[in-house]
N, C-alpha and C positions, 0 to 999 in steps of 0.2 A: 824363810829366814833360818837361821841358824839356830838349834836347840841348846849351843854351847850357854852354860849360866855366866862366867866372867864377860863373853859379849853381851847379855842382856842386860849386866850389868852396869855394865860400861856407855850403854846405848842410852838407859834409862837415864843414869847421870849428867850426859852429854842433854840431853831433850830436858832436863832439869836446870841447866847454865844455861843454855839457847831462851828458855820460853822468861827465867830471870830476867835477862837481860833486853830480853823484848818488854818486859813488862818497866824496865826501867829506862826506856827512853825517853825522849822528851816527844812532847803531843807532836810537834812542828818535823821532828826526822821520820818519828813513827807515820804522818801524812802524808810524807813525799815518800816514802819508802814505798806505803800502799799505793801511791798513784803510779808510781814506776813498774808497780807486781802489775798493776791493769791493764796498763799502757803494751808491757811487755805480753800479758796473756791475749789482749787484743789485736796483737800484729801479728799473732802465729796463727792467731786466727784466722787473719784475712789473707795469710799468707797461703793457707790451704782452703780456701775457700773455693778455689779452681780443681781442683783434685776430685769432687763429688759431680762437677757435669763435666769434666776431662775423663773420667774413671765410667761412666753411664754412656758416653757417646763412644767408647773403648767396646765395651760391652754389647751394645746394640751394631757398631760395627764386624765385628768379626762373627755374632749371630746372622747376620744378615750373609754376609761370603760363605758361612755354613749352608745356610739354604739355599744359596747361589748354587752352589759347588753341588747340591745333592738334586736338586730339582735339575741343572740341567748339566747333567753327565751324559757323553755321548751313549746314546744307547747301543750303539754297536761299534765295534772294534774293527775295523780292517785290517786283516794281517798282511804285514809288509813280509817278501819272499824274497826280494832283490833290490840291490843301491837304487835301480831305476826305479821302481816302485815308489820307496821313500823320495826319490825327488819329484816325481810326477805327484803325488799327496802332499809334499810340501810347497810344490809350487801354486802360484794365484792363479795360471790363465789355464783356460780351455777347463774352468770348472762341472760346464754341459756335458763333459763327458760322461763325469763319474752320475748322473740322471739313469744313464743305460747302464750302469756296472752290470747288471744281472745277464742282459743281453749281449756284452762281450767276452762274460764268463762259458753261456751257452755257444759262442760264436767260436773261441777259442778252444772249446771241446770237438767242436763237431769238426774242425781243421785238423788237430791228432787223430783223431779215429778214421 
């Protein structure tokens, strides 16, 4: 808050007319008024009631894609060299190939030489 002395003073006199005239109600407004404060503090309440297993199932779900994502990273990289490449590794069929990668790496060397 502010150290200025004419706002503390001002403050103070205002919270001296406020707590006045709360104290001069009648019993019957003063009752509904407080049944209105509960009523009102009760429904904000239930209003965020959702927010603590929304925020928890939040939290446990992107824990869990963290561990997803770290436990299973491919362990090895295939480097793409050419367009072909990339679509032969992007396509579905004839998966059985890449089983022999090593032995059509060796197969392709000994053809150059």
């Amino acid at each position: 808050m502010s150290t200025d002395p004419e706002e503390k003073t001002f403050l103070a006199a205002s919270k001296a007319v406020l707590d006045e005239s709360a104290r001069d109600l009648e019993p019957e407004v003063a009752t509904r008024l407080r049944q209105a404060r509960y009523r009102a503090l009760e429904t904000k309440s239930k209003s965020l009631r959702w927010l603590v297993p929304a925020s928890g199932f939040a939290a446990v779900s992107v824990a869990i894609f963290a561990a997803a994502l770290w436990l299973f990273q491919p362990s090895r990289i295939v480097p793409v060299q050419s367009v072909e490449d990339l679509e032969i590794l992007s396509s579905s069929e004839n998966l059985e190939l890449f089983d022999d990668l090593e032995f059509y790496h060796w197969l392709a060397e000994q053809n150059q030489g």
